[in-house]
C-alpha positions as CSV (number, residue, x, y, z in Angstrom):
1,X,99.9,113.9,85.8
2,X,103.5,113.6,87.8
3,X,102.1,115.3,90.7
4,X,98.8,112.5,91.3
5,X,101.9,109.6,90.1
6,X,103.7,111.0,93.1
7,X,100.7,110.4,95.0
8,X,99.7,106.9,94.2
9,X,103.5,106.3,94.7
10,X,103.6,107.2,98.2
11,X,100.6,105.6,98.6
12,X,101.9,102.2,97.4
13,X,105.0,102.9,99.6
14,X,102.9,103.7,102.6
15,X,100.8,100.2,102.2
16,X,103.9,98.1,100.8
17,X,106.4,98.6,103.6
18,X,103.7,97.9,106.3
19,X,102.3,95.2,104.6
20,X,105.6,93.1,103.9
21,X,106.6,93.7,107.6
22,X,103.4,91.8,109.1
23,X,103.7,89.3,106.0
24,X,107.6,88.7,107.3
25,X,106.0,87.8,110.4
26,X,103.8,85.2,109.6
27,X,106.7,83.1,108.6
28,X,108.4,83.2,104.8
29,X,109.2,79.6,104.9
30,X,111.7,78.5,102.2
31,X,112.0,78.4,98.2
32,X,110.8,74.9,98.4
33,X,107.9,75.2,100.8
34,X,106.7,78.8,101.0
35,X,105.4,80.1,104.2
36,X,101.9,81.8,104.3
37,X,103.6,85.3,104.6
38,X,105.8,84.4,101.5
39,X,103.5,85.8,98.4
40,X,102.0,88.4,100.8
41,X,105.7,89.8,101.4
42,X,106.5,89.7,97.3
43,X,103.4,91.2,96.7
44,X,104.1,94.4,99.4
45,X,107.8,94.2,98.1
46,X,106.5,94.7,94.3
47,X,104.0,97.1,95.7
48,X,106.7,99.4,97.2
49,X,109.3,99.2,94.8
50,X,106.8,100.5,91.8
51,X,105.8,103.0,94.3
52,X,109.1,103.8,94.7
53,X,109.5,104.1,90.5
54,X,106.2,106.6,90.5
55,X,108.0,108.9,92.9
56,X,111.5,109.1,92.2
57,X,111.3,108.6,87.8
58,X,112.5,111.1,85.9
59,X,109.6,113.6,84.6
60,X,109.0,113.2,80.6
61,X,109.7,116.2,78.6
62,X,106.6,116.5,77.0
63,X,103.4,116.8,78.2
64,X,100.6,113.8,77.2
65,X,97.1,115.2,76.9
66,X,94.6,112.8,78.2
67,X,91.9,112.2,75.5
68,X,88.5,110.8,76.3
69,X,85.5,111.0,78.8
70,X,86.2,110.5,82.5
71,X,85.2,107.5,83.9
72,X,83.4,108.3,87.3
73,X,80.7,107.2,87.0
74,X,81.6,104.1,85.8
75,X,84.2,103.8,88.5
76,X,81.2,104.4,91.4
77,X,79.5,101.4,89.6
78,X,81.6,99.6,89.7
79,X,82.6,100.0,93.4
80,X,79.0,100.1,94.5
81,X,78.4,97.0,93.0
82,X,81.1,95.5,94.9
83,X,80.2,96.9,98.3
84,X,76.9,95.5,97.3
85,X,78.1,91.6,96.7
86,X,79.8,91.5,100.2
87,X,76.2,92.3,101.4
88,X,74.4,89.8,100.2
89,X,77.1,87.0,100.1
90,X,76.3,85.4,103.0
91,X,72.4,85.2,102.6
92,X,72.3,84.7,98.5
93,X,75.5,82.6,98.4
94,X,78.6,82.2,96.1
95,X,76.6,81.1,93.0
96,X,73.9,83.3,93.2
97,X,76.1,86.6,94.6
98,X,78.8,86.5,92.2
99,X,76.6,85.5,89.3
100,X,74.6,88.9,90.2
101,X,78.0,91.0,90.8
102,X,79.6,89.6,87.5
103,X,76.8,90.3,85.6
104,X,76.4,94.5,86.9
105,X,79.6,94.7,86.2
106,X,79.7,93.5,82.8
107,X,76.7,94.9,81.7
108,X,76.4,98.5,83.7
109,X,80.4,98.9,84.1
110,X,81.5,97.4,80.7
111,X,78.6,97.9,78.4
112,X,78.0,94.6,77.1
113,X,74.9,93.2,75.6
114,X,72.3,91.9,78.5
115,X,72.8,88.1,76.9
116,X,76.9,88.1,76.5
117,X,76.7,89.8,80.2
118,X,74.4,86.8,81.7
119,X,76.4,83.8,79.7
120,X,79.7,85.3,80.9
121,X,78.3,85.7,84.5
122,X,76.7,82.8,85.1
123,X,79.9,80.1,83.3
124,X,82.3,82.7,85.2
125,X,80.5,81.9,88.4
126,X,80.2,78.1,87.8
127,X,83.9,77.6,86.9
128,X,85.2,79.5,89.6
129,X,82.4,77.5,92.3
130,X,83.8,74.0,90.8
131,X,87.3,75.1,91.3
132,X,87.4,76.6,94.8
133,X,84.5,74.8,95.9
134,X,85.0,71.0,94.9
135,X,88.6,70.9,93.5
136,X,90.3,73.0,96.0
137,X,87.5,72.7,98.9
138,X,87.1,76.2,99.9
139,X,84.4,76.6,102.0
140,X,82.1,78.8,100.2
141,X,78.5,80.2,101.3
142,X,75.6,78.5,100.4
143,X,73.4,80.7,100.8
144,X,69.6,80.2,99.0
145,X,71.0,77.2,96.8
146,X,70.9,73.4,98.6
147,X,74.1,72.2,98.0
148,X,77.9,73.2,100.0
149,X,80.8,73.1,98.4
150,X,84.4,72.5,100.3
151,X,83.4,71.2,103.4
């Protein structure tokens, strides 16, 4: 378990430090009006640091034994079904694309019941179309569906 900590560690180092130098560049701004590199660079900063705590820790004296079924399977779900929902964005649209990705991954991924997997889905979708789309007028795909939202 120390040895694959050690790993994601210098992983996180590797993709923090890079990450907060082309966020520096972007501009920081100041405490009162925060650049667009500003919560890129504290996100990389927080990134490396708990990197930094994976690799250089102390080791626990006892070993945990990890109890339960692995989830790979689950885990290739669930990225597949992600790889899948930047395919069809563009042609299906926000509403219909992440009402389709929600739902695999709540009901394939999670295990839910079909109907608490659709509800959760489709009021997950809605919400999240009113408040990028209308409130904060992102410009979001349309897709099959009529209407645009953030323009």
């Amino acid at each position: 378990m120390i040895r694959i900590d050690r790993i994601v560690g210098i992983g996180a180092i590797t993709g923090g430090v890079p990450l907060a130098f082309f966020s520096w560049q972007l501009d920081l701004g100041n405490f009162r009006m925060p650049g667009p590199g500003a919560w890129p660079f504290l996100l990389a900063i927080a990134m490396a640091l708990l990197g930094g705590w994976l690799v250089f820790r102390p080791q626990p004296t006892t070993k945990v034994a990890l109890k339960g079924v692995p989830r790979w399977g689950r885990l290739a779900m669930a990225l597949g079904t992600l790889f899948g929902y930047v395919l069809i964005l563009e042609s299906l649209g926000y509403l219909v694309a992440t009402t389709l990705l929600m739902f695999a991954q709540l009901h394939w991924v999670e295990n839910r019941h079909w109907a608490t997997s659709l509800f959760i889905a489709v009021m997950g979708a809605v919400i999240s179309f009113l408040v990028f789309g209308f409130w904060l007028k992102v410009p979001l795909p349309s897709g099959i569906l009529p209407f645009r939202a953030g323009v």
